[in-house]
C-alpha positions in Angstrom: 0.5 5.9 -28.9 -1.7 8.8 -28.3 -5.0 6.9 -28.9 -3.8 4.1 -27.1 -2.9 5.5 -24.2 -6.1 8.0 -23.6 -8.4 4.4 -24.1 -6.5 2.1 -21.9 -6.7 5.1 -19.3 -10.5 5.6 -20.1 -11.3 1.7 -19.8 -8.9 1.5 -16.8 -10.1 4.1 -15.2 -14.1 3.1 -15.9 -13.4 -0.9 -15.2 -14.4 -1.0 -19.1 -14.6 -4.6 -20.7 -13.1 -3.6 -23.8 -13.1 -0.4 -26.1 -11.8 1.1 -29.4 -10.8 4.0 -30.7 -10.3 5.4 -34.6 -8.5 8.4 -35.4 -9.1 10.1 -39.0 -8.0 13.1 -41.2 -11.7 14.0 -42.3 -9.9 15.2 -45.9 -7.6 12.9 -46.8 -9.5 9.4 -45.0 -6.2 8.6 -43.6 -6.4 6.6 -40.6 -4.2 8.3 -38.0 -4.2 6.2 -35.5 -6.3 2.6 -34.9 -6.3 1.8 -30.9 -8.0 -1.3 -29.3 -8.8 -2.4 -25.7 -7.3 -4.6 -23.8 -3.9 -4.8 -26.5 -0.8 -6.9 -27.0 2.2 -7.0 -27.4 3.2 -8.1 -31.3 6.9 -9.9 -30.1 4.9 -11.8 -27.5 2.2 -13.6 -29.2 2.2 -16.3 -27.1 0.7 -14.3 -24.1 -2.1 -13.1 -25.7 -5.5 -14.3 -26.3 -7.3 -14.5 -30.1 -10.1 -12.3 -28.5 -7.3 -9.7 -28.1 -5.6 -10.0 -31.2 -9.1 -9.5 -33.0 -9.0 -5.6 -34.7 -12.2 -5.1 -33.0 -13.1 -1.5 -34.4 -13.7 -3.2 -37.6 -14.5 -6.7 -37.0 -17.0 -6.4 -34.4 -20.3 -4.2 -35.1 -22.4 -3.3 -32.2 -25.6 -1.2 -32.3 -24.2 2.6 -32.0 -27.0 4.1 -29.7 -27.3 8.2 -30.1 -24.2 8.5 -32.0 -26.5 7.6 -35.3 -28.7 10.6 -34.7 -26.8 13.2 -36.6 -26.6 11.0 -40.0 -30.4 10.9 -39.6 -31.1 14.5 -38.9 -28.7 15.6 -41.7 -30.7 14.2 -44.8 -33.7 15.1 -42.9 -32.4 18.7 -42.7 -31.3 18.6 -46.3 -34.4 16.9 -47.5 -36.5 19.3 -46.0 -38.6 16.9 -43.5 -38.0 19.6 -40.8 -35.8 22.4 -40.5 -33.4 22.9 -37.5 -35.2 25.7 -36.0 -38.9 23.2 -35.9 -40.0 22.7 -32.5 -41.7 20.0 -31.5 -43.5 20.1 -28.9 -42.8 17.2 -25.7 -45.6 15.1 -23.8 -45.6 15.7 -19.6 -43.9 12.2 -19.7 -43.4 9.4 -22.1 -44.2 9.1 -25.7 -46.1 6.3 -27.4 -45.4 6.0 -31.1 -48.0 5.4 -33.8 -45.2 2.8 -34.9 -45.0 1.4 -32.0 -46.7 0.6 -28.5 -43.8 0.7 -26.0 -43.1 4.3 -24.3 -40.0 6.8 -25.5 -38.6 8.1 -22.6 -35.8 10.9 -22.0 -33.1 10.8 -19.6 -34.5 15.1 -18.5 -38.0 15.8 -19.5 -38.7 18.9 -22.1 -41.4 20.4 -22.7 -40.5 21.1 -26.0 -37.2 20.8 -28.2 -36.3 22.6 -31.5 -34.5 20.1 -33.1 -31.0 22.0 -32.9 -31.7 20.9 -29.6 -33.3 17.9 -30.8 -29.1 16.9 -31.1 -27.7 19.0 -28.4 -29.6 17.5 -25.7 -29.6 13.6 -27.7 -33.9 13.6 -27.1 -35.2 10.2 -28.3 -38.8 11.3 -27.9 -37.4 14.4 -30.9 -36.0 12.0 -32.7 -39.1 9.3 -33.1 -41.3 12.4 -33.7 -38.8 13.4 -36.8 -38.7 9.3 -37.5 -42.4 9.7 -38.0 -42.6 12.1 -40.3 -38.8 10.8 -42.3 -40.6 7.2 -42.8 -38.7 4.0 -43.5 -37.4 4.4 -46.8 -35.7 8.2 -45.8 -34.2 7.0 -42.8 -32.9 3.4 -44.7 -31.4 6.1 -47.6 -29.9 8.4 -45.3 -28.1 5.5 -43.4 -26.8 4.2 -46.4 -25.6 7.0 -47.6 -23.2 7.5 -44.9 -22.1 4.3 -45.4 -23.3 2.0 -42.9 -24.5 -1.7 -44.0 -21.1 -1.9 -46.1 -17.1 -2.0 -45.8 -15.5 1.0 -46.1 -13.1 -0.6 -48.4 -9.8 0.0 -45.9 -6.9 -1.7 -46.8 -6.6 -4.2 -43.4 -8.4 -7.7 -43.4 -11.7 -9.0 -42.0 -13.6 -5.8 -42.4 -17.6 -6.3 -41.4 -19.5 -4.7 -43.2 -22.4 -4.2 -40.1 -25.9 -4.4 -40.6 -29.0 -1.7 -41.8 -31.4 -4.2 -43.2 -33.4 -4.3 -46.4 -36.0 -1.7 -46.2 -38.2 -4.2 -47.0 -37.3 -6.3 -44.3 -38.5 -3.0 -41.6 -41.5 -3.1 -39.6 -43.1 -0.2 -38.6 -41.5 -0.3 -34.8 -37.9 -0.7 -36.3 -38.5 3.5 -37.4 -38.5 4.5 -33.5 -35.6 1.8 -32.6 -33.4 2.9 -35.4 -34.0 6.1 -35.1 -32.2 5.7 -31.0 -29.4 3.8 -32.6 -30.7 0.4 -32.8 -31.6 -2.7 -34.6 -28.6 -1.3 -36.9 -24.8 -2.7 -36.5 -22.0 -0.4 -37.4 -18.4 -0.9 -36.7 -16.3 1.9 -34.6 -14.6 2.8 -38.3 -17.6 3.0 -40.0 -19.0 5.3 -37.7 -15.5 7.3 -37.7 -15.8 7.7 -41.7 -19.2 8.7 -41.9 -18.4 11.7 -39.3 -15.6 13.0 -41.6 -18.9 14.0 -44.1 -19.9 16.7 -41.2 -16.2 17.5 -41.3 -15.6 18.2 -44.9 -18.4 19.6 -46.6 -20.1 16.0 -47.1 -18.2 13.6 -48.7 -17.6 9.9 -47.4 -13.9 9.4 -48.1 -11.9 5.8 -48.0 -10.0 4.7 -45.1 -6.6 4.4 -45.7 -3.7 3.1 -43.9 -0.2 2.8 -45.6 1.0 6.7 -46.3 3.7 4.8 -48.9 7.1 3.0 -48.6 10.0 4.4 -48.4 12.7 4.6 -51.6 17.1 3.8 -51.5 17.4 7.3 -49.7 14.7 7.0 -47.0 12.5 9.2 -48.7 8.0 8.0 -48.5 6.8 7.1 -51.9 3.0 7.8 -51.8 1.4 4.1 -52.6 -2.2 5.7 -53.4 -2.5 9.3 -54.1 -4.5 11.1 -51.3 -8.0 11.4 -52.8 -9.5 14.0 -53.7 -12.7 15.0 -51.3 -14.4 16.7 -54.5 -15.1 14.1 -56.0 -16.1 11.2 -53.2 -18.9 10.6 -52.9 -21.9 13.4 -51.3 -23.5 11.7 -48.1 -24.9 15.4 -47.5 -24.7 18.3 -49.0 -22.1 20.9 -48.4 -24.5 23.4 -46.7 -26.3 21.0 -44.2 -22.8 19.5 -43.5 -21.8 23.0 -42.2 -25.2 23.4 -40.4 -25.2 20.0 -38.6 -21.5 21.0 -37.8 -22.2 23.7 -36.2 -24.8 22.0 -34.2 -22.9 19.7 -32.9 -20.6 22.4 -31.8 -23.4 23.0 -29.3 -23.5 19.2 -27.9 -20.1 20.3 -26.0 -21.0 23.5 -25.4 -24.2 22.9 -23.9 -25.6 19.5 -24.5 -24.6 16.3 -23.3 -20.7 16.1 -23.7 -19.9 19.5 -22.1 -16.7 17.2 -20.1 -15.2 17.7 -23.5 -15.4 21.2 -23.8 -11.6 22.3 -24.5 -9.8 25.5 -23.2 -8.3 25.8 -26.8 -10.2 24.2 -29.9 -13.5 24.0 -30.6 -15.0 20.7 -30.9 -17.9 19.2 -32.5 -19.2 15.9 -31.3 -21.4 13.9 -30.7 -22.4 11.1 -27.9 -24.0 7.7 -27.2 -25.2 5.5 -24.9 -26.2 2.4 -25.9 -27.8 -0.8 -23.8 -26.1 -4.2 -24.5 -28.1 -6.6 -25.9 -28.6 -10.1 -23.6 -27.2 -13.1 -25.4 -29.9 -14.9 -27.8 -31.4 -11.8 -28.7 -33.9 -11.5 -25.7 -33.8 -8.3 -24.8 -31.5 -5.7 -23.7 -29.7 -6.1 -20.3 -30.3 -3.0 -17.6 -26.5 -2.9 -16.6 -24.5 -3.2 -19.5 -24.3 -0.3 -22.4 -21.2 0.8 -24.7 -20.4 4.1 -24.1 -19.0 6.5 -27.2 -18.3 9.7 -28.3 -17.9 10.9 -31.8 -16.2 13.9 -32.4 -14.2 16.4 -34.6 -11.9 19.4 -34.0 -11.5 22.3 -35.0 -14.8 23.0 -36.0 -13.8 25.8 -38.1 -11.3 23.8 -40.1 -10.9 20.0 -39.0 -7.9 18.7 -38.9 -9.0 15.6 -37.2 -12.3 12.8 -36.4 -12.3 10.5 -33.7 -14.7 7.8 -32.7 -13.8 6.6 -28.9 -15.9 3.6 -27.8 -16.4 2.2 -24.3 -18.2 -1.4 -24.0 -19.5 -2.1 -21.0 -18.3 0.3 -18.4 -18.9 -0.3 -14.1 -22.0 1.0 -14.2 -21.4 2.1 -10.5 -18.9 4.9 -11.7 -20.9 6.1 -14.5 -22.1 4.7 -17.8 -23.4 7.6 -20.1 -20.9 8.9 -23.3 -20.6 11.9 -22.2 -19.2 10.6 -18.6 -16.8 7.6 -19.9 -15.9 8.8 -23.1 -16.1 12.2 -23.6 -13.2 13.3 -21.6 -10.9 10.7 -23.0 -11.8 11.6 -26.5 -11.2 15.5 -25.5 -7.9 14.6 -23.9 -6.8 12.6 -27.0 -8.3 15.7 -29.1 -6.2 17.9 -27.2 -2.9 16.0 -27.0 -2.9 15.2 -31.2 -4.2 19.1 -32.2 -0.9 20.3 -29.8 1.3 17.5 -31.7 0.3 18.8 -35.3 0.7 22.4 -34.0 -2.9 23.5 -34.3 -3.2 27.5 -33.6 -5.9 28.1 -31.2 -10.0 28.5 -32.4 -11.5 31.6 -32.5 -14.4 32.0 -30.0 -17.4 30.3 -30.9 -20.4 32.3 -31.8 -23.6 31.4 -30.4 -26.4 30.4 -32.6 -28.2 32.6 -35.3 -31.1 34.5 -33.4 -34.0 32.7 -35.0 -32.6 29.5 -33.7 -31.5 31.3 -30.1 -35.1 32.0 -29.8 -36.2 28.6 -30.1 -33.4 26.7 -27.7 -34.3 25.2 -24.8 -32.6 27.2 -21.4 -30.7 29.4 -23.9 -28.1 31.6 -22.4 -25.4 33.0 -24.5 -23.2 33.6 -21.9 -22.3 30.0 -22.1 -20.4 30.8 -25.4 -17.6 33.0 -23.9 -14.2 31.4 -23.5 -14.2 32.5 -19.9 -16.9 31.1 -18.8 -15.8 27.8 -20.5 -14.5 26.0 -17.4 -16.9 26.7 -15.2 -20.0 25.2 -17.8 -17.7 21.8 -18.1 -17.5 21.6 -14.3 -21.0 22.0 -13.7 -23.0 21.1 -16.4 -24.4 17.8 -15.9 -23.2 15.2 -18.7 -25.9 12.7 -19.8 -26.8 10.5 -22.5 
């Protein structure tokens, strides 16, 4: 109820089209809670429509926008294409790509971004830069090692499996769209699965929903023995999953979902903003984007992933993820970390000094609890 709640207040509140939302215990691949937007009621059939009976946040793929950044800078971090503390260094205003002719603009210019920040602050002129050196076939292995372009295997009907085509099927320009988040499909529970990776240590575990059934005296008979997270499969090793972790750690603190930030937990995340594709494939319309947030919390031991998508939001209230759906996903964060009785996170540490040195504004006063509510109030909240 939870989940369902904190969307249909988010897509009320936004005058949202439709949204979903996935809620996942990164070590076990349970699936907490599955919410979509607008719902219905099961015992009245009749007043519902098919479109709303659809389990969207795995029937429908959509192209993901930002949130696809961190499963591209993780293999690159792990594979060595460029470490987190490499700055690369930001044209006066837009960026035209080797790969491609048409401009890469940022919502804030930078002069230039280590790539820590490369994340924090969601840069697509960073991220074609680190798509240039990564190449097709390193970006097309890292996506499909998290998983995308496949079912996740969850045990609930007409899964899609979303799209990340043949590498062989890439031209040159589809490095710098990819690399933003699109000409790839992913569904809301595929994106929600390959976050649990960052969450514990690297593995992709297998969505799961039926705990057991329950014997004579009422008691749950497991139906599938929780996996074990050892031995799923590695999308990233154990050491870049911590790194990229803690990373995104800074996208709340300081990046572009500091609405999020909570008084209690530290939370990892991650957000998107995505344009809508016109119908026929002609383009991408100027008013319509989906709006997400991925995130995970505590950072120092999660207990919980969520993926919380917005489609199409009134533009004339606001429109980026870390407006729409970054304070929903927080809220819902907050509410399910109180239900399971979650102690309180330590405070976070700022960054290593090597990597403070190369961040982009850097203060580390930011970091201090008290100073917590007072970053979230004023810091803007973009992309």
């Amino acid at each position: 109820m939870i989940a369902e709640e904190e969307l249909a207040r988010t897509c009320k509140e936004f005058r949202a089209d439709h949204g979903e939302v996935v809620v996942m215990d990164p070590k076990t691949g349970e699936v907490l809670a599955l919410a979509n937007y607008p719902t219905f009621h099961p015992q009245n059939l009749g007043d519902s429509t098919n479109d709303a009976r659809r389990n969207r946040a795995l029937t429908d793929p959509y192209e993901p926008g930002s949130t696809i950044k961190p499963f591209i800078v993780g293999p690159a971090v792990a594979g060595k294409v460029a470490r987190l503390d490499t700055v690369f260094d930001m044209p006066a205003s837009s960026y035209v790509s080797s790969l491609r002719n048409k401009p890469v603009t940022d919502v804030h210019h930078y002069d230039h971004l280590a790539l820590w920040d490369v994340l924090v602050k969601s840069s697509n002129v960073g991220m074609t830069m680190l798509g240039e050196r990564m190449g097709k076939e390193k970006i097309h292995h890292a996506l499909r090692g998290f998983g995308f372009g496949r079912q996740t295997g969850i045990d609930l009907p007409a899964e899609d499996p979303g799209l990340v085509q043949p590498v062989g099927k890439w031209a040159n320009s589809d490095v710098v769209s990819v690399v933003q988040g699109y000409a790839v499909m992913v569904t809301p529970l595929q994106l929600a699965r390959a976050f649990c990776a960052y969450a514990n240590g690297g593995r992709l575990v297998r969505p799961t929903i039926v705990k057991g059934v329950l014997d004579a005296d009422g008691r749950v008979v497991s139906r599938v023995q929780p996996g074990n997270v050892e031995i799923m499969p590695e999308a990233v090793d154990p050491l870049t999953a911590m790194e990229i972790k803690r990373v995104l750690c800074d996208v709340v603190v300081r990046g572009t979902a500091t609405k999020a930030r909570s008084r209690t937990w530290n939370i990892f995340g991650k957000t998107g903003t995505a344009h809508i594709s016109n119908k026929g494939g002609r383009g991408y319309n100027d008013s319509k984007y989906t709006s997400s947030f991925l995130a995970g919390a505590p950072a120092e031991d999660p207990r919980i992933v969520v993926a919380f998508i917005v489609h199409e939001p009134d533009k004339r209230l606001a429109h980026f993820g870390g407006a729409v759906s970054a304070p929903g996903a927080s809220k819902l964060i907050e509410r399910t970390l109180t239900y399971l009785q979650v102690p309180p996170s330590p405070e976070l540490q700022p960054p290593p000094a090597y990597i403070a040195s190369k961040l982009y504004s850097y203060d580390p006063k930011v970091y201090r609890s008290s100073d917590a509510a007072q970053a979230a109030r004023t810091a803007a909240a973009t992309d």
